[in-house]
N, C-alpha and C positions, 0 to 999 in steps of 0.2 A: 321799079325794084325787081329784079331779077328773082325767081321761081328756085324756093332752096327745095330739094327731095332728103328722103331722110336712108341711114342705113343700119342699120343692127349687126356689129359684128355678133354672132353667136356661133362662133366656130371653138376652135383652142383643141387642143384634147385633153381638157381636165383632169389630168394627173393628179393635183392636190384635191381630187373630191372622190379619187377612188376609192372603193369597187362603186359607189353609187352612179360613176360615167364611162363603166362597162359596156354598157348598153345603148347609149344612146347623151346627147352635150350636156351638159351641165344647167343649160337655161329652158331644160324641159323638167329639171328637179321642181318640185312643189317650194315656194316661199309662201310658208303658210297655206294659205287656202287655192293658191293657184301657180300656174308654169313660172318661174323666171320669167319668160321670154314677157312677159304680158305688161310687166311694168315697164321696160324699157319702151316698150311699144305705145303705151296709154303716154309717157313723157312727151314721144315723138309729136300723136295726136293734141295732146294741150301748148304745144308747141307752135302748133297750126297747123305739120305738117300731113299733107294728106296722100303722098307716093311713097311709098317705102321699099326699101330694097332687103331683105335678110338674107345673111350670109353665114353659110355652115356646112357642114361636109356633109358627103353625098346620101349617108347613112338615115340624116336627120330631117333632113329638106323634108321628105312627106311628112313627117309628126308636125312641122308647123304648118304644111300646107291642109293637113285635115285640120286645124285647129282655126286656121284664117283665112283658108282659102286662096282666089284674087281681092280679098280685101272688098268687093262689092258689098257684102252685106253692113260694111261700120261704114260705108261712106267711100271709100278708099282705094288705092290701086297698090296692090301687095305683088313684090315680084320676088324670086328667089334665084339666087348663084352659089354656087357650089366654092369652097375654098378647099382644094387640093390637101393643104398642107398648113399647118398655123407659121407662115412667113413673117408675122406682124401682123400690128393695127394698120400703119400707113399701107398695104400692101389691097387694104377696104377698098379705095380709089381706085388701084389699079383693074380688079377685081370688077367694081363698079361701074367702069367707065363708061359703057353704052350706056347702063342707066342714066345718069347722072346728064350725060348728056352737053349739052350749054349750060346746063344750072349750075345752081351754089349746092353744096352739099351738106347737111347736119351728118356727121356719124356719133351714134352713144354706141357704149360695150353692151352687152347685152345682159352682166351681172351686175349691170353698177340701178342701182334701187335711189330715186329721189322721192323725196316728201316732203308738202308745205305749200306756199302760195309760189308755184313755177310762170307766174306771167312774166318773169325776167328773163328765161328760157324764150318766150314770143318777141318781145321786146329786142332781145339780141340777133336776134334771126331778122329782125325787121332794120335793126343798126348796124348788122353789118357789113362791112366793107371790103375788106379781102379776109382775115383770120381772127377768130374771136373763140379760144378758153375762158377757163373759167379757174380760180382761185381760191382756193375750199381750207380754213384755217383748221391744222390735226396736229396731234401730240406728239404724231412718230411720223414726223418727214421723210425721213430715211425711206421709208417703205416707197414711195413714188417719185412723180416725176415733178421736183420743186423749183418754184417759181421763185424770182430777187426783186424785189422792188427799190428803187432807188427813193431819193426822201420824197420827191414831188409824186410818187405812186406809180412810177409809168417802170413797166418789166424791164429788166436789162439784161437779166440770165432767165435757164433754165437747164435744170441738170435732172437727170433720170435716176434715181436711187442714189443720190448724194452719202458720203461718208460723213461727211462734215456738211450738214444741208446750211443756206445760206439765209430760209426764213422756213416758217413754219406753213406756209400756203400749198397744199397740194393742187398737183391737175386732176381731176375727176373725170371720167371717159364720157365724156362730152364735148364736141369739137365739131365749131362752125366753120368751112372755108368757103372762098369763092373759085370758081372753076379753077384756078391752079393750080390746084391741089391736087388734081390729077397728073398734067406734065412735069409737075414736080417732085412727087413720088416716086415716077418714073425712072428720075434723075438720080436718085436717091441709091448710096452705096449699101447694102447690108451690112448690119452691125457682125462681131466678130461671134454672134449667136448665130445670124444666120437669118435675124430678121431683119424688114424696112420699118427700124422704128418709127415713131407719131414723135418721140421728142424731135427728132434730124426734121420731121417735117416741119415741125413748127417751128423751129430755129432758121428754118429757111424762111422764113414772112417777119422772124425776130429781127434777122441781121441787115432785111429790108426795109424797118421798122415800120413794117405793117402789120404787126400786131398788135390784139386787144386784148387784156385780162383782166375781167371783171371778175372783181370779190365778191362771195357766195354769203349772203347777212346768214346770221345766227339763227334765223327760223328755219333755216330749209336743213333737212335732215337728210346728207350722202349715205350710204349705207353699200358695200361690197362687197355682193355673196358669194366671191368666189376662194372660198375656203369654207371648209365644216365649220368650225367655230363662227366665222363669219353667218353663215346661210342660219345656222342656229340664233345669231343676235339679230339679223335682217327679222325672221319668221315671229320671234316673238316681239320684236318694237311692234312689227306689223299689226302682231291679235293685239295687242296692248291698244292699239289704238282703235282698231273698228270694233273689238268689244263695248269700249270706253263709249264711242259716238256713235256706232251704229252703222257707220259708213266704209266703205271699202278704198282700199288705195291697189291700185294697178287695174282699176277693173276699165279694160279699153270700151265695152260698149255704153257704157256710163257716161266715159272721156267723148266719145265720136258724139253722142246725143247733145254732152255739154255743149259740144265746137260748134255744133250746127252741122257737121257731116251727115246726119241722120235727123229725121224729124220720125215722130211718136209713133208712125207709120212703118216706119223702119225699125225701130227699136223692140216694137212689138214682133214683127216678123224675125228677128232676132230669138226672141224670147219664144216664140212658137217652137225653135226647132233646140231647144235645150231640156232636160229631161227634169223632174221632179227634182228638186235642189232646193240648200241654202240660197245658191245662186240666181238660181231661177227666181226666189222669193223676193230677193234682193230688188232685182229688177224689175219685179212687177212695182214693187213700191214705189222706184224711180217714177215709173210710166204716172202712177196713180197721183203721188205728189204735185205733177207738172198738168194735170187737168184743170 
């Protein structure tokens, strides 16, 4: 099985969250108790993935390199590229390509927030074969990029912000390929916006039918913080829940200790260099628990 690496678009220039992305991206906003960036990141980790590449304008690249470093202390190899300009999602690949390398590639967006039991996230990563989405059931299809399923289940369309959508299954910015995903981005005309969409990608492995889209069960909760209102209903499901149980959702060093990236060793010297905190408290109880 071929070695998938993972990528975090975290670039864009967030328009819909100004003045609060004056300063600096959008997935350095607080959800809830911590960065944006830190959930998509902990996804990639319970994922299995242990390289990771994040991508963001040149503004922001240090805020996450003082936050994660090279990724050495969770276990990990954390690299970072610069995105110019928001040309697209598919444009991650292009961007990416040294990274990435011969492998297969995971790219998630960097607002898109999951919660629930994500071992199907591992699972797909481990079945896949050239291209594998994912198929998320919402009320307002309209808003994304929708997927058609014919009667036996298997994809036949996919349209980017349908007028008339064809089913109610969104794509969620999560997206497995296998290395040609890169030469074929490549290949890839800009839309008449100006970017190299992810739908044109993915319609390029559709029309090959090698695509996979697997439907999201009703436990796992999508959530997409890239709107005020939005980041507002992300933050509170969030307290809603680790009030309720005591447990934190997006926390990567929790995630890397779960995977096995880090053993109590590690997780500890982690916890040495973070200051008096909820957080800190947090994590001591991890360590304390697992004695």
């Amino acid at each position: 099985m071929k070695k998938t690496k993972g990528i975090i678009l975290a670039g864009g220039s967030g328009t819909r969250m100004y003045p609060m992305t004056s300063l600096y991206s959008k997935q350095l906003i607080a959800v809830y108790d911590k960065p944006m960036i830190y959930y998509p990141l902990s996804t990639l980790i319970l994922a299995g993935i242990k390289e990771v590449l994040i991508i963001s304008n040149e503004e922001t690249i240090p805020h996450y390199k003082k936050l994660f470093g090279d990724g050495k202390l969770l276990g990990m190899k954390i690299e970072y590229a610069v995105q110019p300009a928001p040309k697209g999602i598919a444009q991650a690949f292009i961007i990416g390509e040294k990274f990435v390398g011969k492998d297969n590639a995971f790219l998630i967006l960097g607002d898109n927030i999951f919660y629930g039991y994500l071992n199907f996230l591992r699972e797909a990563v481990e079945k896949n074969k050239t291209a594998t989405v994912f198929g998320y059931y919402v009320k307002d299809p309209e808003r994304y990029g929708v997927v058609e399923f014919d009667k036996s289940g298997k994809a036949i369309s996919i349209e980017e912000k349908p007028k008339k959508p064809k089913s109610n299954f969104a794509v969620p910015g999560i997206y497995i390929f296998d290395n040609s995903c890169i030469k074929r981005a490549k290949g890839l005309e800009p839309s008449p916006r100006g970017e190299v969409e992810i739908t044109d990608l993915i319609k390029t492995y559709l029309d090959e039918n090698k695509l996979s889209v697997a439907k999201i069960g009703r436990g796992i909760a999508w959530l997409d913080s890239g709107t005020p209102d939005s980041l507002l209903d992300a933050s509170t499901f969030i307290a809603s829940i680790e009030q309720r149980q005591g447990l934190k959702i997006g926390c990567v060093e929790e995630a890397a200790y779960q995977m096995g990236f880090i053993d109590k060793k590690g997780l500890n010297n982690i916890i040495d260099k973070i200051p008096n905190s909820y957080y800190r408290n947090y994590l001591e109880k991890i360590v304390e628990n697992k004695e």
